[in-house]
C-alpha positions in Angstrom: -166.7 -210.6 -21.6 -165.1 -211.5 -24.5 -161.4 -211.4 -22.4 -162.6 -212.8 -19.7 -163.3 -216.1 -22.1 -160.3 -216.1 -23.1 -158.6 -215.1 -19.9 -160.6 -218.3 -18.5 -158.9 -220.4 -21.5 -155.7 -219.0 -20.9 -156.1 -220.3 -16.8 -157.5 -223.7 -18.2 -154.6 -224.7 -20.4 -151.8 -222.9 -18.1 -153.6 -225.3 -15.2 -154.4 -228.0 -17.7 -149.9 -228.2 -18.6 -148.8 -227.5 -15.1 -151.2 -231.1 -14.1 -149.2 -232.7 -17.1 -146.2 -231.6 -16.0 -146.7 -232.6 -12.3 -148.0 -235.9 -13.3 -144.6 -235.5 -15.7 -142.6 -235.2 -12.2 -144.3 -237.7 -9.9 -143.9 -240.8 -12.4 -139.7 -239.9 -12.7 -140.4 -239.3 -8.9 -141.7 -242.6 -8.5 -139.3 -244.0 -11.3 -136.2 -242.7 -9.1 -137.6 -243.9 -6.0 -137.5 -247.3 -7.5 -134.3 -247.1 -8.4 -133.3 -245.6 -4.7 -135.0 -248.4 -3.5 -133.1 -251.3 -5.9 -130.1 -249.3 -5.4 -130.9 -250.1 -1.6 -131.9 -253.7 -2.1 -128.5 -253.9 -3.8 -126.2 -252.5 -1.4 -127.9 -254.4 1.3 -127.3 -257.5 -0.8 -123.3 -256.8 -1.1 -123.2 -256.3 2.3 -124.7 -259.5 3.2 -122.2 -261.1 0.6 -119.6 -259.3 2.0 -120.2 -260.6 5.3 -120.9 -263.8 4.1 -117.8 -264.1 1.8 -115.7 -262.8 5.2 -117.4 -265.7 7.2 -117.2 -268.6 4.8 -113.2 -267.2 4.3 -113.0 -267.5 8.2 -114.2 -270.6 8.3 -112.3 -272.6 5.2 -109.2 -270.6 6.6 -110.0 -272.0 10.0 -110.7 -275.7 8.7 -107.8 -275.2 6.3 -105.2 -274.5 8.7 -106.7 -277.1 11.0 -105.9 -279.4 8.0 -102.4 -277.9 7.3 -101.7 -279.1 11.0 -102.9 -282.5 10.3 -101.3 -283.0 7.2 -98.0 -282.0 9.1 -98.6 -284.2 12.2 -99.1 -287.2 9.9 -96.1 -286.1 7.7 -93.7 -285.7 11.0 -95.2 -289.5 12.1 -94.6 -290.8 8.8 -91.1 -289.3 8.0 -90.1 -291.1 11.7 -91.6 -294.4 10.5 -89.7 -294.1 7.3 -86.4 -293.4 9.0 -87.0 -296.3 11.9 -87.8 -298.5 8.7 -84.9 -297.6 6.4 -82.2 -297.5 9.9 -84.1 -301.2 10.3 -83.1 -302.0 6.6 -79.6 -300.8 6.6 -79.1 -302.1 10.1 -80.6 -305.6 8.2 -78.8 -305.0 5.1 -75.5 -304.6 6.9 -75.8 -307.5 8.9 -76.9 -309.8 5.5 -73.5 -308.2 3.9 -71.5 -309.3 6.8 -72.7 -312.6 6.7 -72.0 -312.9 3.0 -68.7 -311.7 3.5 -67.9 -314.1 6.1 -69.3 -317.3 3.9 -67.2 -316.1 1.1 -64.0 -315.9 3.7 -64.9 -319.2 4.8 -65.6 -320.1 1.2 -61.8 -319.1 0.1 -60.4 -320.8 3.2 -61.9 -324.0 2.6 -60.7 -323.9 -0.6 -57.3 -322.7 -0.1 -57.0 -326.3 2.5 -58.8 -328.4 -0.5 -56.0 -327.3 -2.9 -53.5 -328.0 -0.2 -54.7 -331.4 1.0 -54.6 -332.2 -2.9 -51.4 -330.7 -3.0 -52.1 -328.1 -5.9 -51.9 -325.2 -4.5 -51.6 -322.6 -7.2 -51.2 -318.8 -7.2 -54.2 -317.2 -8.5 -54.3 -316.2 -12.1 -53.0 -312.5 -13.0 -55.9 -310.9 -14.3 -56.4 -310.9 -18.5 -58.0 -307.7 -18.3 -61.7 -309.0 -18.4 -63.6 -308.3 -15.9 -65.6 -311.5 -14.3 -69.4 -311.1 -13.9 -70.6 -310.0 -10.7 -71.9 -312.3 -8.1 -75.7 -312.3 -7.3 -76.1 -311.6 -3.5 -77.9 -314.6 -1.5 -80.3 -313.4 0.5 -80.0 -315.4 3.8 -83.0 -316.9 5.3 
């Protein structure tokens, strides 16, 4: 009788560690099924990003080359306004240049007949190696 007692206490602790040890096993059973499951939950998550990172890409590409065209559109318009305005200014300029050259050929002329009619007409002076000012350009109106 006496063996089987302690037969019977030999089953109960055997029994009594193998319910430890399975309740050992189902909590990192249920520990690593949480992390399966975050692990999850993640990689679902960096997919999404992914795909959203792709679609937001595609879509500032999209409105950034739309804008590249712009920007060049506007730049080609402005770059023939500019030239139209500076061929207008040189074309202006030119003319304003001739028509200062002319009043200072008229200018000379005139003077060249005042000296005669007052009968001094005199050679023009040989330069003393000074140069004279420069003459502000009238702007005609």
């Amino acid at each position: 009788m006496q063996s089987l007692e302690q037969l019977y206490q030999q089953n109960t602790e055997i029994i009594a560690n193998s319910l430890r040890e399975i309740q050992r096993f189902q909590r990192e059973f249920e520990s690593v099924k949480a992390r399966v499951a975050v692990g999850r939950s993640l990689e679902n998550l960096a997919t999404m990003m992914k795909g959203s990172i792709t679609e937001l890409q595609g879509m500032v590409g999209g409105e950034m080359s739309q804008s590249m065209q712009q920007l060049r559109q506007s730049a080609a318009g402005s770059e023939g306004q500019m030239r139209a305005t500076l061929d207008l200014a040189k074309e202006m300029g030119s003319g304003i240049q001739r028509q200062q050259e002319m009043r200072k050929a008229r200018g000379a002329m005139l003077f060249k007949e005042y000296q005669a009619k007052m009968g001094r007409v005199q050679t023009p002076p040989a330069t003393t190696g000074q140069t004279p000012p420069p003459e502000r350009q009238k702007i005609a109106e």
